[in-house]
PDB file of N, H, CA, C and O in Angstrom:
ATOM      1  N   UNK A   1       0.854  -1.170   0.000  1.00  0.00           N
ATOM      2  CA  UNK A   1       0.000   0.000   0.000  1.00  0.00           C
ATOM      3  C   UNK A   1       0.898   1.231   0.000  1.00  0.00           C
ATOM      4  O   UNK A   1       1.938   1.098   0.645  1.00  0.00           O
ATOM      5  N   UNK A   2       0.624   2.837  -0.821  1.00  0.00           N
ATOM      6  H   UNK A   2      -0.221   2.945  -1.345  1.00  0.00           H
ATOM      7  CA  UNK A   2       0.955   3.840  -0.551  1.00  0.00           C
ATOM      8  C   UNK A   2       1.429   3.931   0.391  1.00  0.00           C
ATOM      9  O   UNK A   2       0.605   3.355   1.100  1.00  0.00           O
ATOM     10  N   UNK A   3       2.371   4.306   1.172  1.00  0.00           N
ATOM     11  H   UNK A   3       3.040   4.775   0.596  1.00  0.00           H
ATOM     12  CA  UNK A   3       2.953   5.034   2.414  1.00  0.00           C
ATOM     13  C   UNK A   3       1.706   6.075   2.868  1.00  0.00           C
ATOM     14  O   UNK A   3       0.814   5.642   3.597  1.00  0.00           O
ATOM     15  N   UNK A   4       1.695   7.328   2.447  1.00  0.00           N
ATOM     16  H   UNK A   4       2.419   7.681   1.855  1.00  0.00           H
ATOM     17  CA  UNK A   4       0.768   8.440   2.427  1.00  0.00           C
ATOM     18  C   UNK A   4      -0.684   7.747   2.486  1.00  0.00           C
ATOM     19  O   UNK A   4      -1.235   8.309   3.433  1.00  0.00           O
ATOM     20  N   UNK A   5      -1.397   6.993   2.051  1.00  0.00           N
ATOM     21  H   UNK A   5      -0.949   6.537   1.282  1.00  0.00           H
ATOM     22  CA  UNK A   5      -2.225   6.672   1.936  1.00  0.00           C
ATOM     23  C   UNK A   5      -2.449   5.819   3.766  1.00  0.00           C
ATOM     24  O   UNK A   5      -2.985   6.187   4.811  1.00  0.00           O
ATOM     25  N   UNK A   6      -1.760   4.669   3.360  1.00  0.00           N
ATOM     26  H   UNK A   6      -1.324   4.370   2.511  1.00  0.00           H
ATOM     27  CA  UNK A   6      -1.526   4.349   4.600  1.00  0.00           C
ATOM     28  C   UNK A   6      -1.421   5.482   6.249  1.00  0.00           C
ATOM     29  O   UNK A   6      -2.213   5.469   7.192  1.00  0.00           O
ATOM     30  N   UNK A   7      -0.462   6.143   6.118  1.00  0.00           N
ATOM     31  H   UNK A   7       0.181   6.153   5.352  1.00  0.00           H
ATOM     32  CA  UNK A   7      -0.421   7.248   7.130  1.00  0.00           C
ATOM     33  C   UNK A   7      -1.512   7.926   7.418  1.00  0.00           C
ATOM     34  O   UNK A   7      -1.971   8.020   8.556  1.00  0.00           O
ATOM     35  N   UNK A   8      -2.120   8.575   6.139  1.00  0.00           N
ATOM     36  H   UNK A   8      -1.746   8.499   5.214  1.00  0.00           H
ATOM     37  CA  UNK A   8      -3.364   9.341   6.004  1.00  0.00           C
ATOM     38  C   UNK A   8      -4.948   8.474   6.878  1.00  0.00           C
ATOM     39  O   UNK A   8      -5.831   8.868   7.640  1.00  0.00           O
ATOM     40  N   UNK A   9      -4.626   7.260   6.266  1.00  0.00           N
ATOM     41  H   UNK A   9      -3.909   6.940   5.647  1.00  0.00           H
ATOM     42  CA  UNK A   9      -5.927   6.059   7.185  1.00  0.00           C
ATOM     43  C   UNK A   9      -5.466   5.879   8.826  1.00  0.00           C
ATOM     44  O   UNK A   9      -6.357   5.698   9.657  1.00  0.00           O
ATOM     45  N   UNK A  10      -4.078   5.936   9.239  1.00  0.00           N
ATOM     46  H   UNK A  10      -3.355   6.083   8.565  1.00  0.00           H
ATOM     47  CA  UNK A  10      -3.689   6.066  10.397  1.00  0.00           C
ATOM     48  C   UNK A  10      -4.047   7.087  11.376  1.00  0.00           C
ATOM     49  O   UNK A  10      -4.505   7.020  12.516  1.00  0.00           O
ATOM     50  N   UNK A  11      -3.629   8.283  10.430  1.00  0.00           N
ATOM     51  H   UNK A  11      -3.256   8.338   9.503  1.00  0.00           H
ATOM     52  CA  UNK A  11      -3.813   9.648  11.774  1.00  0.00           C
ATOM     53  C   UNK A  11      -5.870   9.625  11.572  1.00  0.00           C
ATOM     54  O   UNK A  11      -6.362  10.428  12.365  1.00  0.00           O
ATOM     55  N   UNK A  12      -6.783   8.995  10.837  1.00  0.00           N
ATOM     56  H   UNK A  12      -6.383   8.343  10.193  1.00  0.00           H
ATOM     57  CA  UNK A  12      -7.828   9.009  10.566  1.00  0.00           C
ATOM     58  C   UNK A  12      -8.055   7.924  11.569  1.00  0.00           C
ATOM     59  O   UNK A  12      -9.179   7.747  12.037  1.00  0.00           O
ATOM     60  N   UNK A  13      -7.009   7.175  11.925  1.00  0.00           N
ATOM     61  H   UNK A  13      -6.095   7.318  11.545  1.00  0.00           H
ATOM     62  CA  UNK A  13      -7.856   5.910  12.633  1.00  0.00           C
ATOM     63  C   UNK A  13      -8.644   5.138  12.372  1.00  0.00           C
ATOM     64  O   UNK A  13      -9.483   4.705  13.161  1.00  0.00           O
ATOM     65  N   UNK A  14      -8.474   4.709  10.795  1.00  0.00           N
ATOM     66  H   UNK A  14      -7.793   5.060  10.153  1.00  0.00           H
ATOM     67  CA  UNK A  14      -9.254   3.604  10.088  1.00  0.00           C
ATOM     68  C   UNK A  14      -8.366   2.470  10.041  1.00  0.00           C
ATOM     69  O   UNK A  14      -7.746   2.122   9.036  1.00  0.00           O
ATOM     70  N   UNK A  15      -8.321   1.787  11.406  1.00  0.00           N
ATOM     71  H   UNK A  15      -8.825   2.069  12.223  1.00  0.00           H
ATOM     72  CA  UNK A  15      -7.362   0.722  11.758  1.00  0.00           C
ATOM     73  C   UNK A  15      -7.836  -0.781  10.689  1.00  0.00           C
ATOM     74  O   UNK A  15      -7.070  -1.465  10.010  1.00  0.00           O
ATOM     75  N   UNK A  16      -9.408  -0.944  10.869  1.00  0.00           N
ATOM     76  H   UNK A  16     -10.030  -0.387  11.420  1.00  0.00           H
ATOM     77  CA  UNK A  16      -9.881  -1.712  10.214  1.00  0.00           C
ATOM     78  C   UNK A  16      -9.717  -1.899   8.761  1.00  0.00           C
ATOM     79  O   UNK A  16      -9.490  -2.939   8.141  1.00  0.00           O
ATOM     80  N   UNK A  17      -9.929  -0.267   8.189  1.00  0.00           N
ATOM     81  H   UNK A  17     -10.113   0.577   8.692  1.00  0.00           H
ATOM     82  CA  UNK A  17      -9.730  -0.021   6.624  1.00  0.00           C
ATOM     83  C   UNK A  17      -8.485  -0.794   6.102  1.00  0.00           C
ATOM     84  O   UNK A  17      -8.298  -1.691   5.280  1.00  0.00           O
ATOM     85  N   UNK A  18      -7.547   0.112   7.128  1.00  0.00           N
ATOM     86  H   UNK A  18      -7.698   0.841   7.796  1.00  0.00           H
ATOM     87  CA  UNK A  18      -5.994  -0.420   6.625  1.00  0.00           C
ATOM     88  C   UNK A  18      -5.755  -1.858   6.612  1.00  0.00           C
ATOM     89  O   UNK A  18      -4.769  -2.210   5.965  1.00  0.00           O
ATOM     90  N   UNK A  19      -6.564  -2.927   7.288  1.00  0.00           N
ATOM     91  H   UNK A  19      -7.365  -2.640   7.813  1.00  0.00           H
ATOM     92  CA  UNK A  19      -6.410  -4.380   6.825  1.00  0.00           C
ATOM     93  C   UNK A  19      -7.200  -4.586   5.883  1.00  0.00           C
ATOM     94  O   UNK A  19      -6.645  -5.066   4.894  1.00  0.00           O
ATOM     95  N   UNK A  20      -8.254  -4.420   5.793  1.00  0.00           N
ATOM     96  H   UNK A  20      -8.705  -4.030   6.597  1.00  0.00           H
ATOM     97  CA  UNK A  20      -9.070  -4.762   4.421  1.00  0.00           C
ATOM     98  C   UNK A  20      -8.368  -4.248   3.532  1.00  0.00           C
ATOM     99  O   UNK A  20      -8.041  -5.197   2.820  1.00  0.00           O
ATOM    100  N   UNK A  21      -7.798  -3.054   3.006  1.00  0.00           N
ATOM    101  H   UNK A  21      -8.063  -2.283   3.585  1.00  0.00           H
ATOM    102  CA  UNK A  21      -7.439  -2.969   1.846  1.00  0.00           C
ATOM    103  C   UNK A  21      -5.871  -3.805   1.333  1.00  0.00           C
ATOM    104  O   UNK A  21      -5.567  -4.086   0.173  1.00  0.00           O
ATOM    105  N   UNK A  22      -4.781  -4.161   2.999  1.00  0.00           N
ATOM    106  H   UNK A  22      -5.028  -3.933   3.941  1.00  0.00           H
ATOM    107  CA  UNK A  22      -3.854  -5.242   2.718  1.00  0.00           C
ATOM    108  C   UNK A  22      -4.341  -6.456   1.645  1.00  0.00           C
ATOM    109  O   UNK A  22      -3.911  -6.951   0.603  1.00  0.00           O
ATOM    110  N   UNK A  23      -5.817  -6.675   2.786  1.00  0.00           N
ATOM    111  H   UNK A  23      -6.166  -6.272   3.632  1.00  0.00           H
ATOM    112  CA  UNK A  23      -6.131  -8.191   2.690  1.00  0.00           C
ATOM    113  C   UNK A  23      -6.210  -7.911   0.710  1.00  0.00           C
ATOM    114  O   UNK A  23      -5.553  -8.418  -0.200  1.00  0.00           O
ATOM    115  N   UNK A  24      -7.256  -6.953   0.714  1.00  0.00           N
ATOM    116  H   UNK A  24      -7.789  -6.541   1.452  1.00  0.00           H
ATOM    117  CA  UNK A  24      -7.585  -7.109  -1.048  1.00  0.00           C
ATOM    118  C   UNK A  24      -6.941  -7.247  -1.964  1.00  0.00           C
ATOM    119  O   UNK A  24      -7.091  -7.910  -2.990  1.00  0.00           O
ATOM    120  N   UNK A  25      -5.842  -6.323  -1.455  1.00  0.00           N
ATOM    121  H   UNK A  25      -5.720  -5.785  -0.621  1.00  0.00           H
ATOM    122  CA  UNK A  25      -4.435  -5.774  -2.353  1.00  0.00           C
ATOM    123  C   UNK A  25      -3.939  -6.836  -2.571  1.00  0.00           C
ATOM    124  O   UNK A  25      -3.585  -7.036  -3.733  1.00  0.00           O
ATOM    125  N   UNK A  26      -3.752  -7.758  -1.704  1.00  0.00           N
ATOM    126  H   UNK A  26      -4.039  -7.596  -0.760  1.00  0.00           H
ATOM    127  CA  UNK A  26      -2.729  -9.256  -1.877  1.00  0.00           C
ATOM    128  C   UNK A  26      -3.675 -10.468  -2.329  1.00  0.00           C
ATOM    129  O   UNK A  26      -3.158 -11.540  -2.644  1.00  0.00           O
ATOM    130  N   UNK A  27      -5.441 -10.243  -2.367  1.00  0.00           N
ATOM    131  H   UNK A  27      -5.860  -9.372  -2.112  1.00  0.00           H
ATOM    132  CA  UNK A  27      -6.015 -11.032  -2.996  1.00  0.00           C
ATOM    133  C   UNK A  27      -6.347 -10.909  -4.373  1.00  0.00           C
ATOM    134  O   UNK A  27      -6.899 -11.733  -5.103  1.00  0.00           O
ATOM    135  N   UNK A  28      -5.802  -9.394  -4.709  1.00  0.00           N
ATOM    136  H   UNK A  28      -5.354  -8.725  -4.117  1.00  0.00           H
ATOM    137  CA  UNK A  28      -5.994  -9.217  -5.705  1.00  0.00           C
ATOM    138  C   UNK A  28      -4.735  -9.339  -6.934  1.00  0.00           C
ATOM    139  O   UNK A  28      -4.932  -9.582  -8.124  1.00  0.00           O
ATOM    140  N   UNK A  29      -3.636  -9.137  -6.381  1.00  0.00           N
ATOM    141  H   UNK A  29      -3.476  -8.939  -5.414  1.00  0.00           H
ATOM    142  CA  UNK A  29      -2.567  -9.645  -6.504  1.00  0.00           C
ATOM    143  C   UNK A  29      -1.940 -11.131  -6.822  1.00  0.00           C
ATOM    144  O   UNK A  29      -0.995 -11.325  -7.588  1.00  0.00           O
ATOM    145  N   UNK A  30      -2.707 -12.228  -6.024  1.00  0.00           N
ATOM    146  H   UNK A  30      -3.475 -12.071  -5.402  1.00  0.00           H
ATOM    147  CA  UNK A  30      -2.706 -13.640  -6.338  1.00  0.00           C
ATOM    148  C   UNK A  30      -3.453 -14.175  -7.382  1.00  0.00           C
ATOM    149  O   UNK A  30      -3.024 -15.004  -8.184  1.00  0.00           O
ATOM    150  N   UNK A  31      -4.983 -13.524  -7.368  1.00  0.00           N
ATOM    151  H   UNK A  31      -5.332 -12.850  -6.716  1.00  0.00           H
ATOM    152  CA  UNK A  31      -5.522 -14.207  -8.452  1.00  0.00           C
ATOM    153  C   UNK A  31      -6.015 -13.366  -9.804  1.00  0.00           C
ATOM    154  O   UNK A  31      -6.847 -13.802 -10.600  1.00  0.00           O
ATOM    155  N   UNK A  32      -5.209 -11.823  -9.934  1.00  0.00           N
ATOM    156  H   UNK A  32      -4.533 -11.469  -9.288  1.00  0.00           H
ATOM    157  CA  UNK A  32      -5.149 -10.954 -10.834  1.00  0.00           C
ATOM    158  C   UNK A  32      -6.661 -10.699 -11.546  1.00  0.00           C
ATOM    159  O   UNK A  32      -7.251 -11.617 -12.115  1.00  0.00           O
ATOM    160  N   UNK A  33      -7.083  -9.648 -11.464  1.00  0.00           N
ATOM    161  H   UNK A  33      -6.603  -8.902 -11.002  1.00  0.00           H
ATOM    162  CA  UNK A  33      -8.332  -9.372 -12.251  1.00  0.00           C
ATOM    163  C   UNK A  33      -8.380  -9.775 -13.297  1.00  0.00           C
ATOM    164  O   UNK A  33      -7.352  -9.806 -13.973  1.00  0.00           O
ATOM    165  N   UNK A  34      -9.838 -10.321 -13.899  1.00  0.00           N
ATOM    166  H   UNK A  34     -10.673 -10.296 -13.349  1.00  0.00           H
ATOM    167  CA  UNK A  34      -9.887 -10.416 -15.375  1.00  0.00           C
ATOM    168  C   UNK A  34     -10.431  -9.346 -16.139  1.00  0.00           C
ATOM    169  O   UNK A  34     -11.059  -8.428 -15.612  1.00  0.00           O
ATOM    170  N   UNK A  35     -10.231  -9.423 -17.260  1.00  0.00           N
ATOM    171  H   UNK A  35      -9.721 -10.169 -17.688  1.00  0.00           H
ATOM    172  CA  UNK A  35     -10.776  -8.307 -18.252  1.00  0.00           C
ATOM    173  C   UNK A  35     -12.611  -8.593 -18.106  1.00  0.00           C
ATOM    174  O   UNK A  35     -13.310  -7.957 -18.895  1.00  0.00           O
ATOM    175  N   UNK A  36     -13.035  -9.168 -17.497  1.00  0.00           N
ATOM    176  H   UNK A  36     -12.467  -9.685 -16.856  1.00  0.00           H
ATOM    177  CA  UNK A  36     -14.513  -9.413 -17.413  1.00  0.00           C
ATOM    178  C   UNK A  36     -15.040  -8.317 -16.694  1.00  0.00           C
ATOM    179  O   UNK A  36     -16.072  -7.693 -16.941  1.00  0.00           O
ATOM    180  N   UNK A  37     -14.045  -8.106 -15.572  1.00  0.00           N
ATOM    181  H   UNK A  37     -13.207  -8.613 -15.372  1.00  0.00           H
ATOM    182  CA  UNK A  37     -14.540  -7.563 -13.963  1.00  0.00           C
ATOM    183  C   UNK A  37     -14.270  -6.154 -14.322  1.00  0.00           C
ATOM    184  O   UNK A  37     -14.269  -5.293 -13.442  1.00  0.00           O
ATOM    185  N   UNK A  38     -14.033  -5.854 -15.609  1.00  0.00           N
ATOM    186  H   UNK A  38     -14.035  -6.553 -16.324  1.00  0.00           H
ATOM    187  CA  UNK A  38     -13.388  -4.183 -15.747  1.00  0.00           C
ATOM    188  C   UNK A  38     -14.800  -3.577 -16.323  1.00  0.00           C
ATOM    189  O   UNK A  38     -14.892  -2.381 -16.599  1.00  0.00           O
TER     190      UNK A  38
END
């Protein structure tokens, strides 16, 4: 994830956000979007 982005969800205290978007980022990452889902 962004640094800034990250930081920015921190001083916001979206502790939760900041794992969901790990979790997505790396699920999205393993099984790569298809041209369907665009």
């Amino acid at each position: 994830m962004n640094e800034d982005l990250d930081q920015l969800m921190a001083d916001l205290k979206l502790k939760r956000m900041r794992r969901i978007i790990d979790e997505e980022l790396a699920k999205a990452e393993k099984d790569g979007p298809s041209y369907a889902d665009f």
